[in-house]
C-alpha positions as CSV (number, residue, x, y, z in Angstrom):
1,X,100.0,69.6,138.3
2,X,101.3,71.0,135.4
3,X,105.1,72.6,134.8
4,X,104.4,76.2,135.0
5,X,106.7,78.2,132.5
6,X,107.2,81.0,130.5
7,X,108.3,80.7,127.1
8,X,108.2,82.8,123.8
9,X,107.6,82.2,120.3
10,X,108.1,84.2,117.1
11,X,106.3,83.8,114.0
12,X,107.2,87.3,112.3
13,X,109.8,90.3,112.5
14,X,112.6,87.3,112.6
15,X,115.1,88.1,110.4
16,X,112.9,91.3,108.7
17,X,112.0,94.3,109.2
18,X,108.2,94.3,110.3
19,X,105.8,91.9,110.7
20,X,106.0,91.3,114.4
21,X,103.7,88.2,115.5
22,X,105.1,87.3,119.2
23,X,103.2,84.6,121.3
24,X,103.8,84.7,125.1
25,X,103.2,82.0,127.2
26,X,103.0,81.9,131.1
27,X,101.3,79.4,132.3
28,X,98.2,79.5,131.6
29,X,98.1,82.7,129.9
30,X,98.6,82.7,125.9
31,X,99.1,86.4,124.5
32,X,100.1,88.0,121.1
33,X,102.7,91.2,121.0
34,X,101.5,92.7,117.8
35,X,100.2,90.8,115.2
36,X,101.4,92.9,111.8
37,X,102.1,92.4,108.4
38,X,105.7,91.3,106.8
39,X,107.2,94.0,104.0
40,X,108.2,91.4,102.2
41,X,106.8,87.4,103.3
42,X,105.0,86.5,100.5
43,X,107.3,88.4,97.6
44,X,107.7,85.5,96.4
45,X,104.4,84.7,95.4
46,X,102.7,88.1,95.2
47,X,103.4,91.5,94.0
48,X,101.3,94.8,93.3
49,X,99.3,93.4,90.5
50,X,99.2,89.8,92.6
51,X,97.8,90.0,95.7
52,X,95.9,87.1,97.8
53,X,92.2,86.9,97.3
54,X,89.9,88.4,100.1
55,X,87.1,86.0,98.8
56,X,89.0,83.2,100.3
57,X,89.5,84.3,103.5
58,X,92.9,83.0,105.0
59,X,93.3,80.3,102.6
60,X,96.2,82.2,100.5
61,X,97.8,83.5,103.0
62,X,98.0,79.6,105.0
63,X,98.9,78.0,101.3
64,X,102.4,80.3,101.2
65,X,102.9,79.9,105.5
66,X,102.4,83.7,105.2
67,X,100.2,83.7,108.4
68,X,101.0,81.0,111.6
69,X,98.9,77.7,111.0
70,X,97.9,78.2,114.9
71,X,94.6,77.0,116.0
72,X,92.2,78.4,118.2
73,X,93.2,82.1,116.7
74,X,91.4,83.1,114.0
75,X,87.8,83.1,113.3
76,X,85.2,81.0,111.6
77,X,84.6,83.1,108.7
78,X,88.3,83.4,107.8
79,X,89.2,79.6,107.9
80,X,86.3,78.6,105.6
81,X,87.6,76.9,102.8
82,X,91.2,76.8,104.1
83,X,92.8,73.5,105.3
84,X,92.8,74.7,109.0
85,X,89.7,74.2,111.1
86,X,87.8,76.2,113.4
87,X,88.4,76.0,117.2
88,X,87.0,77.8,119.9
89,X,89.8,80.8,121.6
90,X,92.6,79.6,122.6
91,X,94.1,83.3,123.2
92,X,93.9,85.5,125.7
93,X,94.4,88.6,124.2
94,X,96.7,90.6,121.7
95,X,98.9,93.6,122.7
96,X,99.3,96.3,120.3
97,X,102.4,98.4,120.7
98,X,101.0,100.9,117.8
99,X,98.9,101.2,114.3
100,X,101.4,100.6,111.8
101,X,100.6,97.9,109.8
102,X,103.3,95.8,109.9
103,X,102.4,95.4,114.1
104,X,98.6,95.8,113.5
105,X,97.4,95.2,110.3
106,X,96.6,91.2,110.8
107,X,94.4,91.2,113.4
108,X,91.6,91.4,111.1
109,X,92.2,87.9,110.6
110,X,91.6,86.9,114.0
111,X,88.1,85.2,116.4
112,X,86.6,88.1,117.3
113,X,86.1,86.7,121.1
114,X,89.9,87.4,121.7
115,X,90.4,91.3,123.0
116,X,92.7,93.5,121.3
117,X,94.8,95.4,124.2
118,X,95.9,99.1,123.0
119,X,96.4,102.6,123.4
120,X,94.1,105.1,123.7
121,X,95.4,106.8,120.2
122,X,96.2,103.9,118.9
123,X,92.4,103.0,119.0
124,X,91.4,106.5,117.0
125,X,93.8,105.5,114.5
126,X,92.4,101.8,113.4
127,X,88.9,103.4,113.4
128,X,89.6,106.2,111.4
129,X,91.3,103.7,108.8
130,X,88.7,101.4,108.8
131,X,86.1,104.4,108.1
132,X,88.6,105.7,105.2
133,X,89.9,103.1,103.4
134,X,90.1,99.6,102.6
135,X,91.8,98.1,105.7
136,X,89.5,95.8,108.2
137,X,90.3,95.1,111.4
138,X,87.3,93.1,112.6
139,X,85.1,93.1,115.8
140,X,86.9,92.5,118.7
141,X,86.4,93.9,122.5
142,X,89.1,96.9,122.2
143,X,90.5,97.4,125.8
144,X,92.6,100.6,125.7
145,X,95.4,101.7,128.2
146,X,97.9,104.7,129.0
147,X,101.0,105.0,130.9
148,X,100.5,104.0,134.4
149,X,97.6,101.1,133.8
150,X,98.6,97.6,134.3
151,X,96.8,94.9,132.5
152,X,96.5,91.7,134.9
153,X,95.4,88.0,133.1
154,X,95.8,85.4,134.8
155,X,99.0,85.5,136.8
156,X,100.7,87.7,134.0
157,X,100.6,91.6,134.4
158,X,101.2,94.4,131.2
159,X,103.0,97.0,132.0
160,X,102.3,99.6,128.7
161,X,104.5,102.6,128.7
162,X,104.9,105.5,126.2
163,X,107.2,105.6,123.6
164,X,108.0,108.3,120.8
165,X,107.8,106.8,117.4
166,X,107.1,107.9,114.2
167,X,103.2,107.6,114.9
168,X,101.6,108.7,118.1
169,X,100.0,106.1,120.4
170,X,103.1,103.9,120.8
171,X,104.2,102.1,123.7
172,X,106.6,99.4,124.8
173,X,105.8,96.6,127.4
174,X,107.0,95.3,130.9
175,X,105.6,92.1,131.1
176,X,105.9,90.7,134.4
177,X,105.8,86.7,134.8
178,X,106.2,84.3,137.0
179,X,110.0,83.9,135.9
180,X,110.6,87.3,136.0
181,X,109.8,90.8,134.1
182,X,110.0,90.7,130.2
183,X,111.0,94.2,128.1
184,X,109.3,94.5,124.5
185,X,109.9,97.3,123.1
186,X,108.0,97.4,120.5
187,X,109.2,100.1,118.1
188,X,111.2,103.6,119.4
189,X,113.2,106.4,118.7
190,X,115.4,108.8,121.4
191,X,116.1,111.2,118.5
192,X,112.6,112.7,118.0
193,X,110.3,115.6,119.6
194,X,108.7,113.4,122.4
195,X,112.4,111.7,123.6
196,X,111.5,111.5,127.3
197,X,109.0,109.3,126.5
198,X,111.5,106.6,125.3
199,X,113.9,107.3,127.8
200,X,111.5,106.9,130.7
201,X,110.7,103.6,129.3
202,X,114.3,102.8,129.3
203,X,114.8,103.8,132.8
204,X,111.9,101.7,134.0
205,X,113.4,98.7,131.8
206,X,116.5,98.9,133.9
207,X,114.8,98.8,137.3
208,X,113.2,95.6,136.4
209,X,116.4,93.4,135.7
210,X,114.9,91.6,133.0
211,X,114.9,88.0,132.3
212,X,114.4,88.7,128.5
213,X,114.2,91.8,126.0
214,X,112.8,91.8,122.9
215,X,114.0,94.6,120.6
216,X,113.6,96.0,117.6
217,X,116.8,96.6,115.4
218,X,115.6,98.9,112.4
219,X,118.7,100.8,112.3
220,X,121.3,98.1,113.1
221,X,123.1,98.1,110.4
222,X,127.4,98.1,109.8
223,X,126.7,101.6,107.3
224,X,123.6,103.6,107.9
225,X,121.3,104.1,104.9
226,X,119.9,107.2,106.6
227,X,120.7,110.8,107.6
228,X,120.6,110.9,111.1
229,X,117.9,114.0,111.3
230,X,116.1,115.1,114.2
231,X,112.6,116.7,114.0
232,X,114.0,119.7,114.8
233,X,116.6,119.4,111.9
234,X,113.7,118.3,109.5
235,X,111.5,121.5,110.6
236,X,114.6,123.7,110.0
237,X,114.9,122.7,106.7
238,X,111.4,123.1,105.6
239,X,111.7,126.6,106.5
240,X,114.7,127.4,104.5
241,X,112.9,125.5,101.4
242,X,109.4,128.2,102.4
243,X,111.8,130.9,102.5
244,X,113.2,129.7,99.1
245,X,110.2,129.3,97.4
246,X,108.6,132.5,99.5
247,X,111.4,134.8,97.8
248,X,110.7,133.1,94.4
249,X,106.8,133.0,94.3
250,X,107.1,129.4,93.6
251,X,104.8,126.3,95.0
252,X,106.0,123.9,97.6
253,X,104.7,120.2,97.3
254,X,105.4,117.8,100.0
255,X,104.6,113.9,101.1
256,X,105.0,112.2,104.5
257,X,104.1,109.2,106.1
258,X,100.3,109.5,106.2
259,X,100.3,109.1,109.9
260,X,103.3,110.6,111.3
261,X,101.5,113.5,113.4
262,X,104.9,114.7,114.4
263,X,105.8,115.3,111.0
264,X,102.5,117.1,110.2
265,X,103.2,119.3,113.0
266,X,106.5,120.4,111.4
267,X,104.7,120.9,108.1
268,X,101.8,123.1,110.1
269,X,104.7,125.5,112.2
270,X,106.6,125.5,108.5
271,X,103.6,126.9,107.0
272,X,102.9,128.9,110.0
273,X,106.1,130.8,109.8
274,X,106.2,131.4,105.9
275,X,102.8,132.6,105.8
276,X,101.0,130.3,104.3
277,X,98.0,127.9,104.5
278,X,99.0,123.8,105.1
279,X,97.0,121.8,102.4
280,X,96.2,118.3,103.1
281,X,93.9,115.5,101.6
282,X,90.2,114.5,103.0
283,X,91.9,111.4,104.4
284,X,93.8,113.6,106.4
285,X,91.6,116.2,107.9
286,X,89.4,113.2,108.5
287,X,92.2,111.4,110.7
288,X,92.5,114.6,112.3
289,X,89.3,115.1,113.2
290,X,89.0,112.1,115.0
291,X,92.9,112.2,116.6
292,X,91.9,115.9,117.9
293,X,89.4,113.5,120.2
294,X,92.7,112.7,122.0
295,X,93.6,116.3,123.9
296,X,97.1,114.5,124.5
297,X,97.9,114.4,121.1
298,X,97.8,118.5,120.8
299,X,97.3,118.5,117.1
300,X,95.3,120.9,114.8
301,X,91.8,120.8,114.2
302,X,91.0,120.8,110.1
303,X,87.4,122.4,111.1
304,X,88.7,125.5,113.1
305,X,92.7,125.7,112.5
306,X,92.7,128.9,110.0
307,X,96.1,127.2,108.2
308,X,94.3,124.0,107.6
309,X,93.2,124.1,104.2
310,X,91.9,120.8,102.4
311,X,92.4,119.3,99.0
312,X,89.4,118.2,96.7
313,X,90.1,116.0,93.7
314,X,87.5,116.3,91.1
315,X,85.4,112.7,91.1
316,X,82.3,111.9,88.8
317,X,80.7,114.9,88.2
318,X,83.7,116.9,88.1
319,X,82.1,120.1,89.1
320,X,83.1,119.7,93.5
321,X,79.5,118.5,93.5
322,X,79.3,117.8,97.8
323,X,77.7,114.2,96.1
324,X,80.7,113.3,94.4
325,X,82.3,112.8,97.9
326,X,82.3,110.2,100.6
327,X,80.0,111.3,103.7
328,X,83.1,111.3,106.1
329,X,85.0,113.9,103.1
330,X,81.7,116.0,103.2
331,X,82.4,118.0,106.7
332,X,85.6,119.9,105.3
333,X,84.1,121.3,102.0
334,X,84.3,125.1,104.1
335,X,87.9,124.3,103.8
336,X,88.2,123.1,100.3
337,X,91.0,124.4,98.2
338,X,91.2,123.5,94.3
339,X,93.6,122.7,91.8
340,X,92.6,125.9,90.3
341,X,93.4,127.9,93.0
342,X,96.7,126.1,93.8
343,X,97.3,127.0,90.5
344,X,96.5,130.6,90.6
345,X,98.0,131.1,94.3
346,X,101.7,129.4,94.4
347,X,103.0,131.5,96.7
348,X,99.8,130.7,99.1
349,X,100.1,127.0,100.0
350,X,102.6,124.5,101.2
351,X,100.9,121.4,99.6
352,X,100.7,117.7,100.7
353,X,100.7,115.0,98.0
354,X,101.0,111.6,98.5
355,X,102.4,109.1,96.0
356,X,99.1,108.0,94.4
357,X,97.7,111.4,94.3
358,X,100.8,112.6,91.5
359,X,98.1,112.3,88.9
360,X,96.9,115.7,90.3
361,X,100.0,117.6,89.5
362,X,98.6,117.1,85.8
363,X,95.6,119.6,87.5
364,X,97.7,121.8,89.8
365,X,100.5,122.1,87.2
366,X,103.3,124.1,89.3
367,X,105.6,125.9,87.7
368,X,109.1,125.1,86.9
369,X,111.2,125.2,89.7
370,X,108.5,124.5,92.0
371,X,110.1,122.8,95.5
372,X,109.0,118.9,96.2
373,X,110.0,118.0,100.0
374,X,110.2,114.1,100.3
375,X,110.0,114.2,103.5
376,X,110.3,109.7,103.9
377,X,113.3,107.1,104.2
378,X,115.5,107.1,101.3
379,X,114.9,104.5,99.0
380,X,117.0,101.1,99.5
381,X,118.7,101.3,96.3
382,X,118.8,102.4,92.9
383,X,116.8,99.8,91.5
384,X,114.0,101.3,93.8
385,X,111.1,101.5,90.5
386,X,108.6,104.0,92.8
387,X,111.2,105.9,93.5
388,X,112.5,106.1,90.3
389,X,108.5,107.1,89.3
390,X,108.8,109.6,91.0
391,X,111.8,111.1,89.6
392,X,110.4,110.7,86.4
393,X,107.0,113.2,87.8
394,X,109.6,115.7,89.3
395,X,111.4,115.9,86.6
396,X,108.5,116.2,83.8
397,X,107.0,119.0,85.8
398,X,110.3,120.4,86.2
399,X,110.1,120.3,90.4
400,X,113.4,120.5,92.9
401,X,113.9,117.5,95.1
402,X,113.9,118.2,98.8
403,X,115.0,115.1,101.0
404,X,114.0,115.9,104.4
405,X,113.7,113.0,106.8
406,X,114.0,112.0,110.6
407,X,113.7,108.2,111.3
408,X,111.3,106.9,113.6
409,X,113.9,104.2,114.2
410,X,116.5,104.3,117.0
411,X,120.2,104.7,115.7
412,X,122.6,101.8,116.5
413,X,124.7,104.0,119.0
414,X,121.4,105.0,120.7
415,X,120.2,101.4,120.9
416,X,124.0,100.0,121.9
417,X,123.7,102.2,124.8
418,X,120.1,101.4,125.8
419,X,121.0,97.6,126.0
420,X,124.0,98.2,128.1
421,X,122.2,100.2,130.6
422,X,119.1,97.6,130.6
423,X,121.4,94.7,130.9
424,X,118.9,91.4,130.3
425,X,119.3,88.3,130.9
426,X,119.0,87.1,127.1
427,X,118.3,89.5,124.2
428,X,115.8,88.9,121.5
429,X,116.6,90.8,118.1
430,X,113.2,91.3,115.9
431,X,112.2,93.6,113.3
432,X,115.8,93.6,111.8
433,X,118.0,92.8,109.0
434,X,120.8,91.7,110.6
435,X,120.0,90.0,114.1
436,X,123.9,89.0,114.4
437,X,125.0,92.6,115.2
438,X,123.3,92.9,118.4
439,X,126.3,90.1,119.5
440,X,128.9,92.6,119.2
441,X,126.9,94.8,122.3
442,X,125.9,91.4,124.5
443,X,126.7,88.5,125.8
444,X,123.4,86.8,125.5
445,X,122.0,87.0,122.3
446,X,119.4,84.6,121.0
447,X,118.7,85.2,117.2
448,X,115.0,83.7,116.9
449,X,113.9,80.6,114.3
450,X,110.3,81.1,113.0
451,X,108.6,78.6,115.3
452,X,110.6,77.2,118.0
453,X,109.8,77.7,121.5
454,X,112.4,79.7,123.8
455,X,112.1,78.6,127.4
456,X,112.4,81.3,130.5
């Protein structure tokens, strides 16, 4: 008979922040945790301008070792013309802690027999992508979950439970094995509106006595790069800039992640209290309209919420011609607000605009001392050239710079703290710069090679 064991593997988030592509193994179960896309694997080879070819399938991306040269994972179509052949599934599944891309974004690439295990909201998020934009993430059998299901395969069983994050839909894992129980968490935050969920999923971590825990390490870093704001700090300030710009009868402008719902719910109560209408893009009120689908979410509806306005670029004919637009833009054209009016009503709005979209402040021209809330991570460093862009847009329309922010990223205390109560048996550092640190807060710290097998 063969050796039963359990034994992990890493082939992303080693060493980096994102890109998480764990492979499980207990006997004679083979799963994925995540299966995302690095920030920065590749650099080397590709940039904005440079960017693997779609027409070849995975062949860039298995030239560079950008993707794991695994067989029995990806499909047919995807390996044609590569130097890896086809084999049937080998998998058993992959387990999505949540829709950002650097956990998510490559399963697109894999056989479309293996299931894709994931929340409930995280589900609504990959198919409002995929009917929006670019991003494919291929047929697979979707099997969703929520706090409280437990996944068996084989003799392996998924524990998902809730976590707050910077995106809804976001759990960690208990995996229990035949060695013992396994903590991934995936990626978390205790500082943020929905911090019981994180801290139930600690607690439950705990009672388990782990064999092993995988975490993520964002924030583990000797200086932090980031103001340590809380949602609550970050809707506090918006309001003072809405008062500001309120008592001036300027605009306000703003960006955020484009799927950070808790942050859109601070923009929405903003607006709310200053008296005027939230603007977002049809990308936007689109997502929204299938996350409202969710009634645990509890987030506005763009067809009935009277502060939910939405934001029409002119396209082809240049006249808001309802066939200038996609069919899935078409529904919110009751709601449409123009660059004219924007114009005409500053004191109206409170305005989102993405990076890509600053070619409409050409249109909506705000006046001079206008407010612009960044409400992202600071930029890395100076040498940052989209963040110096943008500079350069503020400061040609003449627009105040806001930096409003609160990570989705658990600080290092937080985390030193979590560990400590959790106590594992071996810690596994991913999704982090600086895997050393975690030595200084256990005894047991493995720092992951791409590749190599860790034994349970």
């Amino acid at each position: 008979m063969p050796i039963e064991m359990v034994s992990l593997r890493f082939y992303g988030g080693v060493g980096e922040i994102g890109g998480n592509k764990i492979l499980l193994e207990d006997g004679d179960t083979r799963v994925w945790l995540d299966f995302g896309q690095s920030f920065s694997s590749g650099s080397e080879y590709y940039t904005d301008w440079l960017k693997p070819r779609g027409v070849n399938g995975l062949g860039d991306y298995l030239e560079f070792d950008l993707v794991p040269k695994v067989k029995g994972l990806y499909s047919r179509e995807m390996l044609e013309g590569s130097n890896l052949c086809y084999e049937e599934p080998a998998f058993d599944g992959v387990f999505l802690s949540h829709a950002h891309f650097d956990h998510a974004n490559h399963i697109g690439f894999i056989d479309p027999a293996i299931p894709v295990y994931l929340g409930a909201g995280t589900k609504l998020f990959v198919k409002a992508m995929e009917e929006t934009g670019p991003t494919r993430y291929g047929e697979h059998p979707y099997r969703t979950f929520r706090t409280g299901h437990r996944i068996r395969l084989n003799d392996t069983e998924f524990e998902p439970i809730h976590v707050d994050h910077s995106i809804p839909g976001a759990y960690g894992f208990i995996i229990h094995t035949s060695e013992g129980s396994i903590v991934y968490t995936g990626d978390l935050r205790v500082h943020g509106p929905k911090h019981q969920m994180t801290e139930e999923f600690f607690e439950a971590a705990a009672y388990v006595e782990p064999i092993a825990m995988i975490t993520e390490g964002t924030r583990m870093e000797a200086k932090s790069r980031r103001r340590n704001l809380s949602e609550a700090h970050v809707l506090q300030g918006v309001k003072e800039v809405c008062a500001e710009a309120s008592r001036e009868g300027k605009s306000i402008l703003y960006t955020h992640g484009p799927r950070d719902m808790d942050r859109l719910r601070t923009f929405h109560s903003a607006a709310e209290s200053c008296g005027r209408s939230m603007v977002v893009n049809t990308k936007t009120a689109y997502l929204l309209s299938r996350l409202v689908e969710d009634e645990h979410l509890d987030l506005p509806n763009p067809a009935i919420d009277d502060l939910v306005s939405v934001y029409y670029k002119r396209k082809k004919s240049g006249g808001y011609d309802d066939r200038d637009y996609y069919l899935w833009e078409r529904p919110f054209m009751g709601k449409m607000v123009t660059s004219e009016e924007l114009r005409g009503k500053p004191g109206d709005f409170i305005v989102s605009l993405d990076f890509s979209s600053f070619t409409e402040l050409i249109d909506i021209r705000p006046e001079i001392g206008s407010h612009f809330i960044y409400s992202m991570s600071e930029p890395f460093g100076e040498e940052d050239i989209e963040a110096q862009v943008l500079q350069n847009w503020l400061s040609h329309f003449g627009l105040r710079y806001h930096q409003l922010h609160a990570s989705g990223h658990i600080s290092r205390p937080e985390l030193t703290e979590a560990i400590r109560a959790i106590k594992p048996a071996r810690l596994f550092p991913v999704h982090t710069e600086n895997p050393w640190m975690f030595n200084d807060i256990h005894g047991n710290v493995v720092q992951p090679v791409v590749g190599e097998t860790y034994t349970l």
